[in-house]
MARVEXKOL-412792 format. One record per residue (C-alpha): x, y, z; residue in one letter. Coordinates in nm, 4 decimals. Layout:
# MARVEXKOL-412792
+----------+----------+----------+------+
!        X !        Y !        Z ! rest !
+----------+----------+----------+------+
!        X !        Y !        Z !    a !
...
+----------+----------+----------+------+
END
This chain:
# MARVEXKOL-412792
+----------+----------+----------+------+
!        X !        Y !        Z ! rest !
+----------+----------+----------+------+
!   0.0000 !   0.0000 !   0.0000 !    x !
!   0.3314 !   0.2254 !  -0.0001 !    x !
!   0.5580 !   0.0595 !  -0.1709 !    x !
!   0.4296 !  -0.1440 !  -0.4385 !    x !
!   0.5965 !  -0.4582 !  -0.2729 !    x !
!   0.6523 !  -0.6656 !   0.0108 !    x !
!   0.9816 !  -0.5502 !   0.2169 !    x !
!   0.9091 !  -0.8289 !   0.4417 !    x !
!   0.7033 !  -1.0814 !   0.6335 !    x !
!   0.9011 !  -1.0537 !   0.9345 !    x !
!   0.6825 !  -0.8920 !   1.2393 !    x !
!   1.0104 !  -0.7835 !   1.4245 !    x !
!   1.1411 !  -0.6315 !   1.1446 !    x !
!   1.3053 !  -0.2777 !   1.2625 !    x !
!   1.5164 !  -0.1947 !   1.0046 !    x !
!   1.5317 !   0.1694 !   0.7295 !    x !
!   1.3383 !   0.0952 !   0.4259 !    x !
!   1.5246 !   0.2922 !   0.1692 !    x !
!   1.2843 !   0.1518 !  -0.0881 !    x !
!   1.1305 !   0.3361 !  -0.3242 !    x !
!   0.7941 !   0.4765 !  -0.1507 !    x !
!   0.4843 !   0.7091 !  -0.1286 !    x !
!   0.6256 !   0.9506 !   0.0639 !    x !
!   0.8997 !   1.0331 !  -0.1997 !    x !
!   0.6770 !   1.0830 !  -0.4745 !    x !
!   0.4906 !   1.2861 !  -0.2871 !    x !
!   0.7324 !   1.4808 !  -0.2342 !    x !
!   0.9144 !   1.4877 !  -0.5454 !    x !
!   0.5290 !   1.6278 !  -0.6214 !    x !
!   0.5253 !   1.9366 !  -0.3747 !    x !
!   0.2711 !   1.7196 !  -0.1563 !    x !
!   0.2289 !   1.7505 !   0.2301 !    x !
!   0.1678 !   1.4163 !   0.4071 !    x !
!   0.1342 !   1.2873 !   0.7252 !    x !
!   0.0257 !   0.9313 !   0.9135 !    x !
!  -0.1989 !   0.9322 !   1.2044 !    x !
!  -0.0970 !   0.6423 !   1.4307 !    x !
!  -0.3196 !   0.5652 !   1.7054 !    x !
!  -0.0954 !   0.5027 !   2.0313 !    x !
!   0.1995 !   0.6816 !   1.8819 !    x !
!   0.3692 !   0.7548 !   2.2166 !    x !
!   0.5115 !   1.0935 !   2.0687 !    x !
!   0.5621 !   1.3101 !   1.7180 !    x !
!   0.8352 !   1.1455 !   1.5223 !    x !
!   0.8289 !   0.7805 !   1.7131 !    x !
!   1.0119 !   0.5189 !   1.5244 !    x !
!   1.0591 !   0.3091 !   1.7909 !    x !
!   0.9215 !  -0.0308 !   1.8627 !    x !
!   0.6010 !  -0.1690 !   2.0299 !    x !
!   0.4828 !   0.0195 !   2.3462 !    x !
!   0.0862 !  -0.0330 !   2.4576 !    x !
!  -0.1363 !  -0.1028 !   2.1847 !    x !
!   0.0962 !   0.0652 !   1.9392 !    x !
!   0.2371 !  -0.1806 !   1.6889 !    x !
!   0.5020 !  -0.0344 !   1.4783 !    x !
!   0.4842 !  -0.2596 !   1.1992 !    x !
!   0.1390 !  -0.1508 !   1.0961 !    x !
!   0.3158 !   0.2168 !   1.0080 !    x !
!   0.5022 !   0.1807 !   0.7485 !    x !
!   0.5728 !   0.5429 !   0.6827 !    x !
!   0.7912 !   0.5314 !   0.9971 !    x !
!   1.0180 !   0.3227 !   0.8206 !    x !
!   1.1149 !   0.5066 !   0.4991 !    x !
!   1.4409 !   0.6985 !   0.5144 !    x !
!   1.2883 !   0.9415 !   0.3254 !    x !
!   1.1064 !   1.0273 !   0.6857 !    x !
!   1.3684 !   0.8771 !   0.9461 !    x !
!   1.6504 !   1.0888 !   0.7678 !    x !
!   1.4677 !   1.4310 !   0.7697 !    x !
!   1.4630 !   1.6557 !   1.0456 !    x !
!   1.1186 !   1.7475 !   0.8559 !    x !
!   0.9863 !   1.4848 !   0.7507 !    x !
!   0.9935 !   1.2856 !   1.0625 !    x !
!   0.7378 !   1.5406 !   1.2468 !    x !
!   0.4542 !   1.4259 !   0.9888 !    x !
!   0.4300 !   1.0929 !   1.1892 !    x !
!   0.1803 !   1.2186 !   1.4595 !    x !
!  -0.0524 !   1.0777 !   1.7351 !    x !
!  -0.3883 !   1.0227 !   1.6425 !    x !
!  -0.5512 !   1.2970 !   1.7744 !    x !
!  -0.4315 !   1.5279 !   1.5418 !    x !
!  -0.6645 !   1.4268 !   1.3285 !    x !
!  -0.9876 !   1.6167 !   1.4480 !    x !
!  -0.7346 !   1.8937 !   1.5492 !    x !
!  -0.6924 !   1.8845 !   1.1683 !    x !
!  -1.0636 !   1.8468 !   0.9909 !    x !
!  -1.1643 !   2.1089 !   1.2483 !    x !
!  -0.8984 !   2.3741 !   1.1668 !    x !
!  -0.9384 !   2.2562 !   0.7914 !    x !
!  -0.5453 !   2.1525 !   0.7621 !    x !
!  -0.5502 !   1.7667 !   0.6410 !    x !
!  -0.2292 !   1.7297 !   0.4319 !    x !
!  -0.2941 !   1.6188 !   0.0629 !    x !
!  -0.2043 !   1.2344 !   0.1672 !    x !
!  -0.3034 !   1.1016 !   0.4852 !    x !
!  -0.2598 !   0.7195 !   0.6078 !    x !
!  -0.4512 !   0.6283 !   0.9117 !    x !
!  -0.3520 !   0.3617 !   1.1724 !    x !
!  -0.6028 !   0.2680 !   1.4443 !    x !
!  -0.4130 !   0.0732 !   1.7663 !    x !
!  -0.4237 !  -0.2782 !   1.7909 !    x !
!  -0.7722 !  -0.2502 !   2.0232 !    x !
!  -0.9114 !  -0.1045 !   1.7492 !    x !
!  -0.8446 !  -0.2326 !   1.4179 !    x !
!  -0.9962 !  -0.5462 !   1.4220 !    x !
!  -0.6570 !  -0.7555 !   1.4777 !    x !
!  -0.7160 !  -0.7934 !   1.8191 !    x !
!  -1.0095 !  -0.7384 !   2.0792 !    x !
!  -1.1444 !  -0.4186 !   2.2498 !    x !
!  -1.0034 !  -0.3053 !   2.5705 !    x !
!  -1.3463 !  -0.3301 !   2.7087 !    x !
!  -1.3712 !  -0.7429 !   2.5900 !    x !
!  -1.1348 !  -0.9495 !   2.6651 !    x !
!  -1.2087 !  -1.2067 !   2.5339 !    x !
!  -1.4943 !  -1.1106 !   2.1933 !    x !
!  -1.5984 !  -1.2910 !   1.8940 !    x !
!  -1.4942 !  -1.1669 !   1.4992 !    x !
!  -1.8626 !  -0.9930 !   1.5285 !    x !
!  -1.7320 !  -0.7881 !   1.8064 !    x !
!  -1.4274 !  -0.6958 !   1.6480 !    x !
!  -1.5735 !  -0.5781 !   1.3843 !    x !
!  -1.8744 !  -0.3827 !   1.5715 !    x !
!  -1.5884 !  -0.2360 !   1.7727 !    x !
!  -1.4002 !  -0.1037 !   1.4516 !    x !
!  -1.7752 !   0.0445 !   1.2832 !    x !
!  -1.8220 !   0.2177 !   1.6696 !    x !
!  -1.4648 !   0.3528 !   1.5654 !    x !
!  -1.5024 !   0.4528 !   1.2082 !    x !
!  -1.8051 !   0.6541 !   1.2946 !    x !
!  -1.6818 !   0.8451 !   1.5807 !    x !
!  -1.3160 !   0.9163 !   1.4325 !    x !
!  -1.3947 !   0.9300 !   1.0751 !    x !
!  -1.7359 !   1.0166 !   1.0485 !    x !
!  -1.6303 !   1.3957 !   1.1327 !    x !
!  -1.4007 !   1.3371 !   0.8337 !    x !
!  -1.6747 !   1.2081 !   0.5642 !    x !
!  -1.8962 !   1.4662 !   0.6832 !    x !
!  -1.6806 !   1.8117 !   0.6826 !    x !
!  -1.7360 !   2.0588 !   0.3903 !    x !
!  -1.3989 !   2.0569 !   0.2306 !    x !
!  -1.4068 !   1.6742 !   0.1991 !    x !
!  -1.7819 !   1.6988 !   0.0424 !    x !
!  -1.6941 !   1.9899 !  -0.1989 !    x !
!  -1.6901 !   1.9283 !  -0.5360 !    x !
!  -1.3216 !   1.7245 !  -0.6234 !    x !
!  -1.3098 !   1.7739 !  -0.2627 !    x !
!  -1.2090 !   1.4019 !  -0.0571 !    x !
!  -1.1073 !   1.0522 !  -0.1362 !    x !
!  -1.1242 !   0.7593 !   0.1478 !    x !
!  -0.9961 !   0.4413 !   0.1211 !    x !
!  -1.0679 !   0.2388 !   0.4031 !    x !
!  -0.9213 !  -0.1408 !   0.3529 !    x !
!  -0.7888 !  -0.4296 !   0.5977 !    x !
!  -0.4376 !  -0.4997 !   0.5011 !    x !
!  -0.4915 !  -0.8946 !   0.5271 !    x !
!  -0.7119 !  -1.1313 !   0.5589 !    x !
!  -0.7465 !  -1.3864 !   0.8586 !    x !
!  -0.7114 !  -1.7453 !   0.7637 !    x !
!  -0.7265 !  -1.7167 !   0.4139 !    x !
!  -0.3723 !  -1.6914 !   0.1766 !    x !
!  -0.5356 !  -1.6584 !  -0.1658 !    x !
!  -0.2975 !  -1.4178 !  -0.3762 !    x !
!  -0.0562 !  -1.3892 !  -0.0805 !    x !
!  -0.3022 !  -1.1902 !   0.1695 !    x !
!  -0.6717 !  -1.3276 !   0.1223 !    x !
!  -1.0001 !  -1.1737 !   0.0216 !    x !
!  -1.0224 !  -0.8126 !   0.2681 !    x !
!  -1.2798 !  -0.5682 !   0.2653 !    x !
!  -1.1888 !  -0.1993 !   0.0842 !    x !
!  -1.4747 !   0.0632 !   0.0356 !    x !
!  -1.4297 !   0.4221 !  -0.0751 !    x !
!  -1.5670 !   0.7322 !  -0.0388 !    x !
!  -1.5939 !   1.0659 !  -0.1719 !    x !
!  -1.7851 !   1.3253 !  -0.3618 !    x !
!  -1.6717 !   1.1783 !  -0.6646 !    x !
!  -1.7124 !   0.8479 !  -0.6021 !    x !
!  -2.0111 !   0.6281 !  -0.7779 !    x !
!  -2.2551 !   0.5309 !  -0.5034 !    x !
!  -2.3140 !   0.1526 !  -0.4133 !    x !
!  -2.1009 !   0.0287 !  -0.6804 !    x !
!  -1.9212 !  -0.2846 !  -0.6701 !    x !
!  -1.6495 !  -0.4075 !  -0.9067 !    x !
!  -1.6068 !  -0.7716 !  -1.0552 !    x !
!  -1.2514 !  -0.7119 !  -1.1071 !    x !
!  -0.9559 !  -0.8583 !  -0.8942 !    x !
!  -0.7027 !  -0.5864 !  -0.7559 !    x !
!  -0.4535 !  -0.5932 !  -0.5090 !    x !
!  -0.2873 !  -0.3597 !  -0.2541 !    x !
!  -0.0738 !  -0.2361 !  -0.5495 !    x !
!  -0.3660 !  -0.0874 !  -0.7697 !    x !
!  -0.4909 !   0.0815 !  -0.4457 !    x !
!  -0.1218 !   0.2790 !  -0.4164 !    x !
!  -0.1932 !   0.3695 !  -0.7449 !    x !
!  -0.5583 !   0.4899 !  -0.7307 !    x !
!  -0.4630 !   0.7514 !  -0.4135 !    x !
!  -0.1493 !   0.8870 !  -0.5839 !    x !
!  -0.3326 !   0.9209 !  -0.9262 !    x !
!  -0.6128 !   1.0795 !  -0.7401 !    x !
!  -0.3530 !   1.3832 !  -0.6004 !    x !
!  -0.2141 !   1.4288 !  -0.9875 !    x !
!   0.0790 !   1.1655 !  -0.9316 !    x !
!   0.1940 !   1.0629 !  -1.2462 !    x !
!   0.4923 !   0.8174 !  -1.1095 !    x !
!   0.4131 !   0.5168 !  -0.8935 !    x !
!   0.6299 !   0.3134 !  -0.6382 !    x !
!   0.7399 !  -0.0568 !  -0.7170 !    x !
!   0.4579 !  -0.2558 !  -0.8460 !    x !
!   0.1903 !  -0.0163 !  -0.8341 !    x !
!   0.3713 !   0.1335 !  -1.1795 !    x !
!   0.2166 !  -0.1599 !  -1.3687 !    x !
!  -0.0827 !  -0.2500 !  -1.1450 !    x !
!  -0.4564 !  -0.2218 !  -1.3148 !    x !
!  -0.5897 !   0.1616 !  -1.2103 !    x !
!  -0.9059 !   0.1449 !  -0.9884 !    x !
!  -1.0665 !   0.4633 !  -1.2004 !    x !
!  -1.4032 !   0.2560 !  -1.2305 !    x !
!  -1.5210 !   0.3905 !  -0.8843 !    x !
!  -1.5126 !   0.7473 !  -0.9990 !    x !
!  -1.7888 !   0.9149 !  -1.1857 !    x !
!  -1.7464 !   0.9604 !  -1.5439 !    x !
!  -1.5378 !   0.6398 !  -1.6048 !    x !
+----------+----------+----------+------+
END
């Protein structure tokens, strides 16, 4: 979803990604950016695992394209920067979103120990709405070319087909077509390429270069 391919499979992996990536084309583009990580102890973390942060489910905190940069590195912020930033109207052009493990539907609610997939996944719609919801709803997301959301599982549970299984991914956005539901197969690559072509991005990282486009969910094509 950043890269256009897989850096690795390894959980504990710590290591600078110098890879090409997201973040440098948007750059290279004159693009702001940042990633809201849920638990993210403090701006610019790059450390490992603390609470219900996981750091391998943030990959922007691994490019040296962000570690490197005395800049760059402060666009890796806590959560709760995001309604600071719908309500002040100063979302960056490219935002990736990371809910904590109690939240994304990897593991279960703080509040049940021990819950069943439904519960899981109640818990993440309780989230969307109250953390996102502000974000679908504001006026400069609505407006006319205004927002695009992309809101996907990065793997599936139990299920290997095509390397990561079958995962939910829905979109939204004034220019989106409503209710509509495509009978092609895509992968994480295509998706990479559909939010970068969406901000004018004419290059793509790794894979994503070649992968089908995902233009079929906009109105007019």
């Amino acid at each position: 979803m950043t890269t256009g391919k897989i850096i690795t499979n390894n959980d504990s992996y710590s290591t600078t990604v110098s890879a090409d990536n997201i973040v440098r084309h948007l750059l290279t583009a004159g693009k702001t950016w940042k990633e809201y990580t849920e638990g993210l102890p403090k701006v610019g973390y790059t450390g490992g695992d603390t609470g219900n942060y996981t750091q391998h489910h943030n990959p922007l905190s691994y490019f040296s394209d962000v570690r490197n940069s005395s800049n760059e590195i402060l666009n890796l912020v806590p959560f709760s920067r995001l309604a600071t930033d719908i309500r002040n109207g100063t979302l960056p052009n490219y935002s990736f979103i990371v809910p904590d493990n109690a939240n994304n539907g990897h593991n279960c609610p703080t509040a049940i120990p021990n819950c069943t997939d439904s519960q899981r996944l109640a818990n993440v719609d309780t989230w969307l709405k109250t953390n996102i919801g502000p974000l679908v709803g504001s006026s400069g997301f609505n407006a006319t070319h205004g927002g695009l959301l992309v809101i996907v599982f990065d793997e599936s549970d139990g299920d290997n087909t095509h390397g990561g299984g079958h995962v939910a991914w829905v979109v939204a956005g004034p220019d989106v077509k409503r209710g509509y539901v495509s009978a092609k197969f895509y992968q994480h690559q295509s998706t990479l390429r559909f939010l970068a072509g969406s901000l004018g991005l004419t290059t793509f990282p790794g894979a994503a270069a070649t992968a089908p486009d995902m233009e079929e969910f906009i109105i007019g094509h």
